[in-house]
VEXDREN-2710 file (C-alpha; in Angstrom, 1 decimal):
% VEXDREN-2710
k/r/px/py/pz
1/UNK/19.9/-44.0/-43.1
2/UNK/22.9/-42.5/-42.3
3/UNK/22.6/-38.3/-42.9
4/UNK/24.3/-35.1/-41.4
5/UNK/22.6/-32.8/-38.7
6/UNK/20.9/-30.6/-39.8
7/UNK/18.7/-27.4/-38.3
8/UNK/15.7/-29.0/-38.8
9/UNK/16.2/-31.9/-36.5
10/UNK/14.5/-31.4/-33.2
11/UNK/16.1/-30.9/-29.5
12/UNK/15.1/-34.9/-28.9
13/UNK/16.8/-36.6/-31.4
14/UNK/19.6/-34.6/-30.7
15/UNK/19.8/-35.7/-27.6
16/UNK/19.5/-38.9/-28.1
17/UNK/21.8/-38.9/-30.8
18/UNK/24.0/-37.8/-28.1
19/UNK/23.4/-40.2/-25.5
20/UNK/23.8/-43.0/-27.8
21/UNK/27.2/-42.0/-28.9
22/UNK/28.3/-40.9/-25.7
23/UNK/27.4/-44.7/-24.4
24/UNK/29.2/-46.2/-27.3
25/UNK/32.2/-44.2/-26.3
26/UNK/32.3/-44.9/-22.9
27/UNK/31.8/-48.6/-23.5
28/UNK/34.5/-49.0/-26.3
29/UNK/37.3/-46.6/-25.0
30/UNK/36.5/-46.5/-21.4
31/UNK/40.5/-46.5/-20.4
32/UNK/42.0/-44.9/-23.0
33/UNK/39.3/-42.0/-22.3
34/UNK/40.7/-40.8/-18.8
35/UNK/43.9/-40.2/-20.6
36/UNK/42.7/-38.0/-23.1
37/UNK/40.4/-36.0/-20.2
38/UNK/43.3/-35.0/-18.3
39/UNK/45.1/-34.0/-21.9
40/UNK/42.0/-32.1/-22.7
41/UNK/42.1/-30.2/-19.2
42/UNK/45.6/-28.7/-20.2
43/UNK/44.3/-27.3/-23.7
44/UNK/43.9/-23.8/-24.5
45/UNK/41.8/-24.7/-27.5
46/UNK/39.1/-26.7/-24.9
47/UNK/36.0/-25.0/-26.2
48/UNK/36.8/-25.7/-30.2
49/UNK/38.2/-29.6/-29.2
50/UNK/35.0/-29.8/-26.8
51/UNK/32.6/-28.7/-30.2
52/UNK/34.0/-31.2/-31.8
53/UNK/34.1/-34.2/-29.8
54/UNK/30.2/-33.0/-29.2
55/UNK/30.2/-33.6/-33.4
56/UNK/32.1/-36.6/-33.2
57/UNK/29.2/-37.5/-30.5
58/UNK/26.4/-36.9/-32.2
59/UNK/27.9/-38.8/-35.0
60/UNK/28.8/-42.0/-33.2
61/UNK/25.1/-41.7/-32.1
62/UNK/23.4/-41.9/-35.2
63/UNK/26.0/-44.5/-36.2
64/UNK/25.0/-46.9/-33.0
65/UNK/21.3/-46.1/-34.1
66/UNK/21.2/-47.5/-37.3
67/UNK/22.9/-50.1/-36.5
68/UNK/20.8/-51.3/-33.5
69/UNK/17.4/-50.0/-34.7
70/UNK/17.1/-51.1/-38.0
71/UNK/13.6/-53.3/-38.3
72/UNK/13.8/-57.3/-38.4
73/UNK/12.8/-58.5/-41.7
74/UNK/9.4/-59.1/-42.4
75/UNK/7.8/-62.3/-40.5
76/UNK/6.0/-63.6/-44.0
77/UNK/8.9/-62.5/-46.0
78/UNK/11.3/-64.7/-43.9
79/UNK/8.7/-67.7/-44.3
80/UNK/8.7/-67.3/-48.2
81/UNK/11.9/-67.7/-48.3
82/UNK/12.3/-70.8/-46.8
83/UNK/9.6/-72.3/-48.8
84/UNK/11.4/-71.3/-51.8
85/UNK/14.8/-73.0/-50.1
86/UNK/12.3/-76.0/-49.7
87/UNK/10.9/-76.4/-53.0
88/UNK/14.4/-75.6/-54.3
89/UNK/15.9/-78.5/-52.5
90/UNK/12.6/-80.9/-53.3
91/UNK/13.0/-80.5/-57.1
92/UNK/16.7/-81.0/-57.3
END
């Protein structure tokens, strides 16, 4: 499920996209992160490093998505399985 931006996504999922990798960054590199702020402030290259943390963003996003909102498996699909594990273990 994992696929570049491209124009056709809509304002939304961008966002969203956004939010969710900006939360995963914040939660996994909370300390580290103030470091690199106050290196970023003393850049004269801010405005290409900030594009591209906003990529790195919107990556880290989609990556948190899939991982969190794939679907559970199927509720009869789970219970045939463990019938088959049953009969399985019956006729051995």
């Amino acid at each position: 499920m994992t696929r570049e931006a491209g124009p056709r996504e809509g304002l939304e999922e961008r966002a969203v996209l956004l939010a969710a990798g900006l939360a995963d960054l914040a939660v996994s590199t909370i300390g580290t992160g103030l470091g690199a702020v106050r290196g970023l402030l003393r850049r004269s290259d801010a405005a290409e490093v900030a594009a591209e943390a906003e990529r790195d963003l919107e990556a880290r996003g989609r990556l948190v998505l899939d991982r969190y909102a794939s679907p559970p498996p199927a509720h009869l699909e789970v219970l045939a399985r463990h019938v088959l594990a049953r009969r399985a273990d019956r006729d051995l």
